[in-house]
Every structure is written in structure tokens, then in C-alpha cells.
C-alpha positions in Angstrom: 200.5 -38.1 -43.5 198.8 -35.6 -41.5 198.4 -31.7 -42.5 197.7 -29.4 -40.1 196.3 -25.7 -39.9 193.1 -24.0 -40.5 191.1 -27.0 -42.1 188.1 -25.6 -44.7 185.8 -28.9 -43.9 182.9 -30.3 -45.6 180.4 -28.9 -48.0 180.5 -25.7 -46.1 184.0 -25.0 -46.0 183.6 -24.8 -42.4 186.9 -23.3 -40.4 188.3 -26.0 -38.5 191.4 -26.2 -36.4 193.0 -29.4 -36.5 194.5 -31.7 -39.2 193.7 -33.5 -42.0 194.4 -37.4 -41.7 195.7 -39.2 -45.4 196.2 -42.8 -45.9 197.0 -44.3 -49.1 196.5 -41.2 -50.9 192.2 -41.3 -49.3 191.2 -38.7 -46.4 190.7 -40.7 -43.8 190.4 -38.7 -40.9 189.3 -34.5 -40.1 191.0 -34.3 -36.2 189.9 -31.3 -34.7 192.2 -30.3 -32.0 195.1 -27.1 -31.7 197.8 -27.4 -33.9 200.7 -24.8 -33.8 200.2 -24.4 -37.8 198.9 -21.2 -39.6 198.3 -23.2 -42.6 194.8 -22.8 -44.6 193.5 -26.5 -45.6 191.3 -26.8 -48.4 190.0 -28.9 -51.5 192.5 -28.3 -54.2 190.7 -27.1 -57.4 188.7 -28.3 -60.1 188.9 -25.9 -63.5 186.0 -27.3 -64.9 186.0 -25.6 -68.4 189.4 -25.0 -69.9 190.9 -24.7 -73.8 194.4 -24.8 -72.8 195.9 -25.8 -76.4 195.0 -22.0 -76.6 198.9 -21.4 -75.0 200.3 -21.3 -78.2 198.2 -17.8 -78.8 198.4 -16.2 -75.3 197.1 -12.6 -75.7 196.5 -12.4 -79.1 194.0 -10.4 -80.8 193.6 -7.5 -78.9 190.0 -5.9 -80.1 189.0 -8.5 -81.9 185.4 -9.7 -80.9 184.2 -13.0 -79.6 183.5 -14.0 -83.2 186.7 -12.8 -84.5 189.0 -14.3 -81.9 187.3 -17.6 -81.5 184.4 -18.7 -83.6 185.4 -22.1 -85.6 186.6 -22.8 -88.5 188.5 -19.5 -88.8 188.5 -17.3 -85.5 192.0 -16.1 -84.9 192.6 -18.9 -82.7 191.9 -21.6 -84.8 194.0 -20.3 -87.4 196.8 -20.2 -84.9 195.9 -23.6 -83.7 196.3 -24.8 -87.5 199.4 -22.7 -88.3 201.4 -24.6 -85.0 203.6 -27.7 -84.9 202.4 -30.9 -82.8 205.5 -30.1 -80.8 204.5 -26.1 -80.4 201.0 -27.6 -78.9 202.6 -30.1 -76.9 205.2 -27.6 -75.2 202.3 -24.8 -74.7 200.1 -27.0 -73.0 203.1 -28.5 -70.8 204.0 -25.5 -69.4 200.0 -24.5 -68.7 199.7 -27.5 -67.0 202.7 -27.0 -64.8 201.1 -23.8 -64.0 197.8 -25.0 -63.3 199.9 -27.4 -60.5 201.5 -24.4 -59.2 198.4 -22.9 -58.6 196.5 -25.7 -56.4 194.5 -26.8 -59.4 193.3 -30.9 -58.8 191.8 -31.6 -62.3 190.2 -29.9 -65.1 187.4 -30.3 -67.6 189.3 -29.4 -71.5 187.1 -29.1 -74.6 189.4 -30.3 -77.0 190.1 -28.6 -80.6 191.7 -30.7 -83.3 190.1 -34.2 -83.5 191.9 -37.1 -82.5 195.2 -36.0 -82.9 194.2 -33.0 -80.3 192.7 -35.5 -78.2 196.5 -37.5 -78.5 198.6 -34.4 -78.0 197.0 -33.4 -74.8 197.5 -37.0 -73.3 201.6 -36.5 -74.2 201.3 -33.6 -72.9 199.7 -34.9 -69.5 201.8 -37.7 -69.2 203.6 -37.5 -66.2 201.7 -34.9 -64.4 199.5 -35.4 -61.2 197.0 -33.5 -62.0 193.8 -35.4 -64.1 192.3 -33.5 -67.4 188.9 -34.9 -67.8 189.3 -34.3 -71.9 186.0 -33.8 -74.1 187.0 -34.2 -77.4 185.5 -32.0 -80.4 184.8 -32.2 -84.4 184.2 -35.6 -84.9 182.4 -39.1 -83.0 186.2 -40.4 -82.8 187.0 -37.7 -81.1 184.8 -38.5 -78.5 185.7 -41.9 -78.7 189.4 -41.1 -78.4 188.5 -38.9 -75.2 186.4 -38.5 -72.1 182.9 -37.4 -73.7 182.0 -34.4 -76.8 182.2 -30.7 -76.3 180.2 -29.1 -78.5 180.8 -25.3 -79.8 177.3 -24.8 -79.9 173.9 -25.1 -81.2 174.8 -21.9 -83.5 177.7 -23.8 -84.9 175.8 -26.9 -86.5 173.6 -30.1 -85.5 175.3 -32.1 -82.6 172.5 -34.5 -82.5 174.4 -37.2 -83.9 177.2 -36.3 -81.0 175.1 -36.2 -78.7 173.2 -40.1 -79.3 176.9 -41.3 -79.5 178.2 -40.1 -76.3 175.3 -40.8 -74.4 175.5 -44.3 -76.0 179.4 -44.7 -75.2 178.6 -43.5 -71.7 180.8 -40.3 -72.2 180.4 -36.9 -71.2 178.7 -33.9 -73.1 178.8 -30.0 -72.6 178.1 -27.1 -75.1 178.6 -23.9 -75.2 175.5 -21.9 -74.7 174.0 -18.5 -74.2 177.8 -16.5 -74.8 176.6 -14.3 -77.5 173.1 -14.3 -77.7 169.6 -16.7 -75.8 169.1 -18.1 -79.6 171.3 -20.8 -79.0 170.5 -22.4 -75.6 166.9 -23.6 -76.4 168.7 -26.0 -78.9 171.4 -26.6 -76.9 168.7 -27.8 -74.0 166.9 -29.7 -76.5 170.0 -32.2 -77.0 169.5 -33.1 -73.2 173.3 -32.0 -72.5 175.0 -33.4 -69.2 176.3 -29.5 -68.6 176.1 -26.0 -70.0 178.7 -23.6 -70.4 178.8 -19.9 -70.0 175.0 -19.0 -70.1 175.7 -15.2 -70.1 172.5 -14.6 -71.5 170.0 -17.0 -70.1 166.4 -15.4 -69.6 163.8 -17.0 -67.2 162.2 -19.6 -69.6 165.8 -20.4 -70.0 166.6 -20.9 -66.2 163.4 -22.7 -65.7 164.3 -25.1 -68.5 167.6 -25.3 -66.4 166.0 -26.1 -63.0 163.5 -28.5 -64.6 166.2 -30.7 -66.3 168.6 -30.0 -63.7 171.2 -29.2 -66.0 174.5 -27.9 -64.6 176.4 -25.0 -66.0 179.8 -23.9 -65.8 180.6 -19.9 -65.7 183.9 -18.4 -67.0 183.2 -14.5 -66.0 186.3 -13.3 -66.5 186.4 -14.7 -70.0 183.0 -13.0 -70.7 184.2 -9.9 -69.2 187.4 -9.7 -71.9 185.3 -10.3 -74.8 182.7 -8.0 -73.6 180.0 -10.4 -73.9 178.3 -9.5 -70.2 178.4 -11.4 -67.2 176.2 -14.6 -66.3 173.5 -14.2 -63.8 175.7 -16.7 -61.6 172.9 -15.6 -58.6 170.0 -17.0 -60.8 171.6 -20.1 -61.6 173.0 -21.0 -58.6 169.1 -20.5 -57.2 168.4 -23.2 -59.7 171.3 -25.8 -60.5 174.7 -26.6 -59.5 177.2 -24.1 -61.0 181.2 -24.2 -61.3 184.0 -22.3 -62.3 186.1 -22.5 -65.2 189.1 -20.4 -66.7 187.8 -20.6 -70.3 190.4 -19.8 -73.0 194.0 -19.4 -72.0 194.3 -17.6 -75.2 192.8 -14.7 -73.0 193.1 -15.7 -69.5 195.2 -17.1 -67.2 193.8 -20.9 -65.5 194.2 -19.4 -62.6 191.7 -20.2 -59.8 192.4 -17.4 -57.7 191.6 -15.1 -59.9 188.1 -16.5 -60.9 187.2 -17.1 -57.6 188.2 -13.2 -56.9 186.8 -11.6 -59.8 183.3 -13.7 -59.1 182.9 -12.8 -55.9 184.1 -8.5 -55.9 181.4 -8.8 -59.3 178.5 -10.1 -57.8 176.8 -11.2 -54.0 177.8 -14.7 -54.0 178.8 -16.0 -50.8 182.8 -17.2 -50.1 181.2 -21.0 -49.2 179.4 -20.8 -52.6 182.2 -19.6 -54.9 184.6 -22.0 -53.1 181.8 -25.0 -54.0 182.1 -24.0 -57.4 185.6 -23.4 -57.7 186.1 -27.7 -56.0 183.6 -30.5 -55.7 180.8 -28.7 -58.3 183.2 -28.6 -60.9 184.3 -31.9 -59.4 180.6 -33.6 -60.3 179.8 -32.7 -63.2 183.1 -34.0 -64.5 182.4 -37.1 -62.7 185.4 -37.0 -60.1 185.2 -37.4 -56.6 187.7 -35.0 -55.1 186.6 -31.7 -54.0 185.8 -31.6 -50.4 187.6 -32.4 -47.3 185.9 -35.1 -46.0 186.8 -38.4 -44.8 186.5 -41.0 -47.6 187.7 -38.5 -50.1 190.3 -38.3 -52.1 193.4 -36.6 -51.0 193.5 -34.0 -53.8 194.5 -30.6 -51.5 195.4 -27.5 -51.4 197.8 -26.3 -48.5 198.7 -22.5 -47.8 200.5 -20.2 -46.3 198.7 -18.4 -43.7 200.6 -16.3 -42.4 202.1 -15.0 -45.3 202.0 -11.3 -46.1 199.1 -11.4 -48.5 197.0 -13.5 -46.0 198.5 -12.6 -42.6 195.6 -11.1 -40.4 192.8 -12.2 -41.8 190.1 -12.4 -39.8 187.5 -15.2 -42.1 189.9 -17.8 -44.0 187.1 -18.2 -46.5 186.9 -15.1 -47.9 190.7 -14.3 -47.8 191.3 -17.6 -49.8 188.0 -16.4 -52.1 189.0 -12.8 -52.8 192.7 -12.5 -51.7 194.8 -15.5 -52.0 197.0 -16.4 -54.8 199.6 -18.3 -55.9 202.6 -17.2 -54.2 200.8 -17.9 -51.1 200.7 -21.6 -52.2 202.4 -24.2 -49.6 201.8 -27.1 -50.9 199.6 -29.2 -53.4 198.8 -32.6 -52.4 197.5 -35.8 -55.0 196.3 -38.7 -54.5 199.1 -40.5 -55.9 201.7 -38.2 -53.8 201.1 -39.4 -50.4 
């Protein structure tokens, strides 16, 4: 299988003319030669902090705060979560999914409300789908044990230490949520030696340098942080100091749309097209332990194909920053898995 076009190669995302060589669903070759193709070639994306049983409450709660729409046991949305049949979840985060294929995403990193029977309904709801959750389950050890790792609410929210010795014994994966509200919660959350961080909207410079020492990994969701009118995260900062992705957060409140994170990040702050499409791909991509991400020989064919010369794209003089800040979903080609070639 060959693709051809405008590849985005390497760490750099580097515009390359040629084609993209897949065997066996592995990249096996990066030819760079002309090609009569205006397609754009990139790493299809990794979402690396999603709550997508959320689509059973898609956009509710308007002027609620953070707290009120969210905060366990009895924010809006878990009340909503409680209040909806197995099948309502099931069907909600079906059709998310089949959205977040439409819209070139490779995999994504789910904290997991609802124990074990959350961790089983998102695994019928995956079945059959190309696409790979990484799923962290939440409120209990089995949980974890039923999933891919723990995410934890936060340090605010109880004691995870008990989580936290578990996962790291099982092997497993284990984020938090820190620094959304408030810095009083990301010295503890820190303290439990997590494998990432999520949000960090208030991190301060001991914070950061805590970060940097311990070479921790965080994962931003602006636009999520914009809605609930929590701030935004000093993405500059922390990119100076660890490797940061992108997630879509809630999709009680946002779309999981990559597109638009990737647009909002970079028109609300100085960070580079190469940097927000790193962590939009392979950053999100290593910290969930995956190795898609990149276009590179030896990688897996997990990609991203689109339409170059389409209306919205047509013209554009750096195919970086028009797939960064202009690109979207009706400008999508194809999406290529490993398991698809």
C-alpha cells in the first residue's frame, strides 16, 4: 500500500513530497520523489485525555461551574451518568467513537467513571472499532485491574495512595487530575509519583520544577479549561520542561475533536505548528504507551490522509500550520489502521 502526497515526516513533521510505503499494516518505507497527489500525510491522532461516557450529557449545564458540572459523587454529570441505562452509555459512546474515526483520531487515553461495569461497557462499546482506547479505570483497585491503569480525580478528592502502589505493582498506568481549580492539589498529586498529569492550569514554578525534576508528563485540554472558565495552562512552560499532549477532556462540554484543540492551542498561545502537532500524535502516543504517532519507517501504520486541495486547505502555502490551525474534518481523505492495510 503506498500513499502519496505531502508527507509530514519524522519528529518534525517535516514537508515531504513522496509516499508513504505500508506492509503488513508497519511503515516500512518514506519515498521521497514527485507524486501527482495534493494529499497531506500525517500521524493520525492520539486524544490522550478523553471522558467520552460523558455523550449521554452533551451540553448540559450551561453556567454551572467546574464543581457543579463535574466534581464526583454528585456534579451534574455524574448524576447523569447514574440516572442512564447500560444501553444509553453503550449507544453514546458508540457514536463518539465513530466520530473520533471520522476525524483521524488513532487511539485515545479514557479515564473511566463507573467501576468495573464502566470499565465493561466501554470495551462493548469498542468492540469492533479500529481505533484503540487505552482505558484507565476509576473508583476502585478492580477497576484498575479490569482496565489499562487508575485515573485518579484528584489529590482534592481523597487518598489514591493505595491506587497508586496497586497500579504501579500490576504494571498499569496512572494519571490524575491536577492543578484545574487551584496549585493546592498538584504537590499531592506529585507526591504519589504519577506516570502523567492532567490539566495543570495552575501550576506555579516550584510546581514546574517538581515537573522537570521527575519528568512527569502532562496532558492539556485548553479548550475544556476555557468553557469552565478555569484559565488556560502555561502549555509554553511545560513544554520548556516535559513532554506535553493534547486531550479533548469531557465530551459533556466539548467535542473530541483534534482539529479543534490543535486550532484553539495554537491562535491561544506561541506554540509552534511542529510542537502542537507532537502533542496532538506520538506525545500523547508515549505516555499512553503506544507506538504510533510519527511517520517513520518501523512504525505503525496508524495515519491520517487529507484532502489538500480542498477548499478549506487549497493554497496553503506551509501544510503544517494549515493542518494545525485550519484543517478539519470534512477535509479528511482517509484514516488508515494498522489492521486496515
Amino acid at each position: 500500500m503506498r500513499l502519496e502526497g505531502t508527507v509530514l515526516r519524522g519528529r518534525s513533521f517535516e514537508p515531504v513530497e513522496g509516499a508513504v510505503v505500508i506492509e503488513n499494516g508497519t511503515i516500512t518505507d518514506v519515498e521521497k520523489e514527485p507524486v501527482d497527489s495534493t494529499d497531506i500525510v500525517l500521524p493520525a491522532f492520539v486524544n490522550a485525555h478523553t471522558h467520552i461516557g460523558d455523550s449521554v450529557a452533551k451540553e448540559a449545564g450551561e453556567g454551572l461551574s467546574l464543581e457543579e458540572l463535574v466534581a464526583p459523587p454528585d456534579g451534574l454529570k455524574h448524576r447523569l451518568l447514574r440516572a442512564a441505562s447500560h444501553e444509553e452509555l453503550v449507544s453514546g459512546m458508540v457514536q463518539t467513537m465513530r466520530f473520533m474515526e471520522q476525524a483521524g483520531t488513532a487511539a485515545f487515553l479514557e479515564f473511566r467513571e463507573g467501576g468495573v461495569g464502566g470499565v465493561d461497557a466501554i470495551a462493548e462499546a469498542s468492540a469492533g472499532f479500529d481505533l484503540d482506547p487505552v482505558v484507565l479505570g476509576r473508583g476502585s483497585v478492580e477497576a484498575m485491574e479490569a482496565a489499562d491503569g487508575f485515573g485518579a480525580s484528584g489529590a482534592a478528592d481523597g487518598e489514591f495512595s493505595r491506587e497508586r502502589t496497586a497500579t504501579r505493582a500490576a504494571g498499569k498506568l496512572f494519571g490524575i487530575h491536577a492543578g484545574e481549580v487551584d496549585s493546592g492539589d498538584i504537590n499531592p498529586a506529585l507526591d504519589l509519583d504519577p506516570d502523567f498529569l492532567v490539566h495543570m492550569v495552575h501550576a506555579e514554578t516550584v510546581h514546574l520544577d517538581r515537573v522537570a525534576d521527575s519528568d512527569t508528563p502532562v496532558v492539556v485540554c485548553p479548550r475544556s479549561n476555557a468553557v469552565t472558565g478555569v484559565g488556560l495552562p502555561p502549555i509554553g512552560r511545560l513544554l520548556d520542561r516535559t513532554t506535553v499532549a493534547l486531550g479533548t477532556d469531557n465530551v459533556m462540554l466539548n467535542s473530541p475533536s483534534m482539529f479543534r484543540e490543535m486550532a484553539f492551542t495554537a491562535k491561544t498561545t506561541d506554540v509552534s505548528a511542529p510542537a502542537v502537532l507532537r502533542m496532538a500524535t506520538v506525545n500523547g502516543a508515549e505516555i499512553a504507551g503506544l507506538d504510533c504517532g510519527l511517520v517513520t519507517p518501523g512504525r505503525p501504520a496508524a495515519l491520517l490522509v487529507l484532502d489538500g486541495d480542498s477548499d478549506n486547505l487549497g493554497g496553503a502555502h506551509d501544510p503544517r500550520r494549515a493542518v494545525v490551525r485550519r484543517a478539519g474534518v470534512s477535509d479528511v481523505s482517509a484514516v488508515v489502521y494498522p489492521t486496515g492495510d
